[in-house]
Each structure stands twice: as C-alpha cells, then as structure tokens.
Phi, psi and omega in degrees: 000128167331181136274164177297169189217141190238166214232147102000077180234199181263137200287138181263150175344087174317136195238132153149203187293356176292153186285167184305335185266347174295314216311315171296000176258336185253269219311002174237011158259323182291161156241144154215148213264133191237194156219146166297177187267163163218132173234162203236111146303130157306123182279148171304152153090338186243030196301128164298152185224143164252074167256090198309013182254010163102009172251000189302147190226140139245155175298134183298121193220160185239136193319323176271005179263343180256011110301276171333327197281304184280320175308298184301009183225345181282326168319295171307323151308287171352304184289308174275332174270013171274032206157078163275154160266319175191113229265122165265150161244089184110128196257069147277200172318319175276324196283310200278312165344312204286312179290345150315317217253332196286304163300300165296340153299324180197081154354289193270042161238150165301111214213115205246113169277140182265127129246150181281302197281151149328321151232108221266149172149006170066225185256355198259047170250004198187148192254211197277175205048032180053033153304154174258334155302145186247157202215136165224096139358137155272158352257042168278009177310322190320339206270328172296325167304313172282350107329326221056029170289129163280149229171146170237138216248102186244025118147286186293343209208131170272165152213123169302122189303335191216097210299002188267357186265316177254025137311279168315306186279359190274291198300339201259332183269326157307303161302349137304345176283127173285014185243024185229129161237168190230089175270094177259114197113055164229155168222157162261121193275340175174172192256133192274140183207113179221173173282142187255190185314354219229352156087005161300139172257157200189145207281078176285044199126173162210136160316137154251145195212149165285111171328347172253020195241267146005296164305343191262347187310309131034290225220000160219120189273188175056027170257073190291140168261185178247196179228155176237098168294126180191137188321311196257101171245119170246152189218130199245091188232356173089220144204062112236160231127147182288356206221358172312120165064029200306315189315286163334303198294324191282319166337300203299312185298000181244011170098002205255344169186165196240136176244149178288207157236147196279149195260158174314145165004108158197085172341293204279359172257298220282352172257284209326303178330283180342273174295351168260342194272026210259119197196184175274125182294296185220162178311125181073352119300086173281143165214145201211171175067213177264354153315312171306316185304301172297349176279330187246349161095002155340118177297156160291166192229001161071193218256053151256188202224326189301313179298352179285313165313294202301321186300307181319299170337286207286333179273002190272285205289343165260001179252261187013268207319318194313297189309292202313328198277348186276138157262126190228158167275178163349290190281002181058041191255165213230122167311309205138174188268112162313173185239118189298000000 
C-alpha cells in the first residue's frame, strides 16, 4: 500500500483580537502541512457496547492503523513546528502562562512548547517540600478566576488546596488552543544564533532532541538533533535539573553573556524581581522565571508560585511586541528589525 500522500496549503485566516493585518501577515507567511484523515468502518457483528456487566465490547481496530494514526499526526506537528513564530522552553508554572496568555492574545501566531520531561507542568504539581498546596500571592491570583480554579482567599495570598488543580487546568486549556503545540520528552540541546540583514547576532531558533536521546550522549555518539526556527524564543527552563537554567547558560558558554548565581532565599524581594525584570536577554530570546535568577543573580523565592505566573504573563506580552517589531522571510529566520 502506498503511504498517504501530503499536501501543503495555506494556513486558514486567524480569527480573534489580533489586528487584520497581523492576522493576514501570518496567513499568507505560514504554510501547513497535513496528511489526509482515514475512517475505518465499523463491521456488522462488531458494534462497541458499554456494558459493565461483562458484555462491554470495543470496535475493532489493527495494531498498524493505531500507529498510523499517532505517526501521521505527530509528523504533521514536526513538519509545522519546524518554522514557529515562537518557540517556549520549558512547560512549568511560567512557561504554560506565558503560552496560555500568549496563545490566546494571538491566534494567529504558531506557538511551539518544548518540555524535557515526560510530564509537563515543572515543579507546579506539588507546592514546596512535596506538599500539596500552592500558595500565589496577589495579584496574580487573577489567572484563577480566569481558569475557573477554586482557591481559598486568605486576605495577601490565595491558596489552591492543590497545585496539581491548577496545572492540569492551565495545561488542559493551553492545549486545547489551536495555534499551540506541545512536544514533551523533548529538549532544547542549543540554540540556533545567527546575525540578522543588519549584522546583529541574534537567537533564531533552537536545536532539539528527545531528552533520553540528549541524556545519552555519554555513552553513544552520533545521534544528531533536529531544529525549530522561529523569530521568537522564551525560554522558562528553572534552574534544576539536568536542563537548569540551560538558555543563560548556553548564551555564556558561547561568549554571548555572563550569568550570575541566584541568590539566598528572600520570598518578598525575589517575585517582584522576577516579573519586572522578566525581558528579551539577548536578541531574540526572553527569559524568565527562575532561569532569570541564575541569569541575574535574584535570590530565590521558595515555594510561591505567583512570580512564575506573573513572569509568564509578562514574557507573553513581550514576545507579542517582539514578533511584530521583526521582519522574517518564509523559513522565519529574521531579516531586522522593522522600521516604523
């Protein structure tokens, strides 16, 4: 049997508050890439039943149509996030903000996530000491109302009976946006940095890897990674972890910037720090969250929650302003900085 065979089309018209003319500047620069669908009819005799009473039945399906099914669509991601508007790196608490708010503000851009782990949500499954509460400060309490997250209100500060309650819903509304994809058991292994028409060097992508692909390197060579281009990189990576504080870090190590060390414990200084200084780093790159602390030497801030949100928010809104001031061709590699 042949493979499917895939087609090319124009990305459809973005609908929501971006303006007409952003929206008609990514539809007629993006392309996207499908494979057609296949439906399997149900055979007589063999109709699924929900009968909990020991008749339960399922449609019949063949070990190789549930591979096709997972290939053809995971490709078709690949094949489009390899030309992003903007790449996040790391899906905690800061990163799925930054892409909720981010996604949903603008439709119409391509908005690609990076998580290293098997399950994305960072450190915000569990609030500090493997406790279950999440503790946010005001006001960033705000992104729960607007999830619908229940919270009990204790006059400076909310508290989620359970930080896995606002995770699972962040991550579950994010991923439901359609201009957001999620690659998780992925890493970024390095950053594409090149000079743009105007001889600025600047981050334009990032190298990719499967993280047990990456972790392995050690002990097998020659297992080259792939790329994602995209004008716009945030990059939220924490800083523990085998991938801590990976963007700064890789900056320093190519010469391009010096990073501190995050400083001791000091809760009521360190989120405020956090969120205003949350900003484009190097050219083409934002960084945020506690990845900022090692970059700017911020003390840490223990086990709130609210500057991580609040950074996302705020790296939301600067990757916005960012994409619009750039001109890129086609493959999204970035021309210069417009001219008003």
């Amino acid at each position: 049997m042949a493979p499917p065979t895939a087609s090319f089309t124009s990305a459809p018209a973005a609908t929501g508050p971006s303006p007409a003319a952003l929206k008609q500047q990514a539809a007629n620069k993006q392309k996207t890439f499908s494979l057609p669908r296949q439906h399997y009819d149900i055979k007589a005799g063999k109709e699924p039943k929900e009968d909990y009473d020991g008749n339960f039945q399922f449609a019949d399906i063949k070990e190789s149509i549930t591979s096709r099914a997972m290939t053809a669509r995971y490709y078709e991601d690949m094949m489009n996030a390899a030309v992003s508007d903007v790449v996040i790196i790391g899906a905690g608490s800061a990163g799925l903000s930054c892409a909720y708010k981010l996604g949903k503000a603008r439709p119409d851009l391509r908005i690609t996530i990076l998580e290293a782990s098997v399950a994305p949500g960072g450190g915000a499954w569990l609030g500090g000491q493997l406790m279950s509460a999440m503790v946010i400060r005001k006001p960033a309490h705000k992104i729960l109302d607007e999830l619908e997250v229940p919270y009990e209100d204790e006059g400076t500060h909310v508290v989620v009976k359970h930080a896995a309650l606002f995770t699972s819903t962040i991550l579950a509304k994010t991923l439901a946006l359609p201009n957001v994809k999620l690659f998780n058991a992925t890493c970024a292994e390095d950053l594409i940095v090149k000079k743009d028409a105007d001889g600025v060097s600047r981050v334009n992508g990032v190298v990719t890897n499967y993280t047990l692909v990456t972790l392995a390197h050690g002990l097998q060579s020659c297992m080259d990674p792939q790329t994602m281009t995209a004008p716009v990189v945030v990059s939220f990576c924490g800083h523990d972890g085998p991938f801590g504080a990976f963007a700064v870090k890789r900056l320093e190590s190519a010469g391009l910037f010096k990073i501190g060390d995050m400083g001791p414990m000091d809760m009521t200084k360190s989120e405020g720090e956090i969120v205003n200084n949350t900003r484009e780093l190097f050219p083409g790159i934002i960084v945020g969250g506690m990845e900022l602390s090692e970059a700017d030497s911020h003390p840490r801030m223990g086990a709130s929650f609210a500057g991580m949100i609040s950074s996302g928010v705020r790296a939301s809104m600067i990757a916005s302003k960012l994409f619009d001031s750039l001109d890129c061709d086609e493959f999204g590699e970035v021309q210069g900085v417009r001219t008003q």
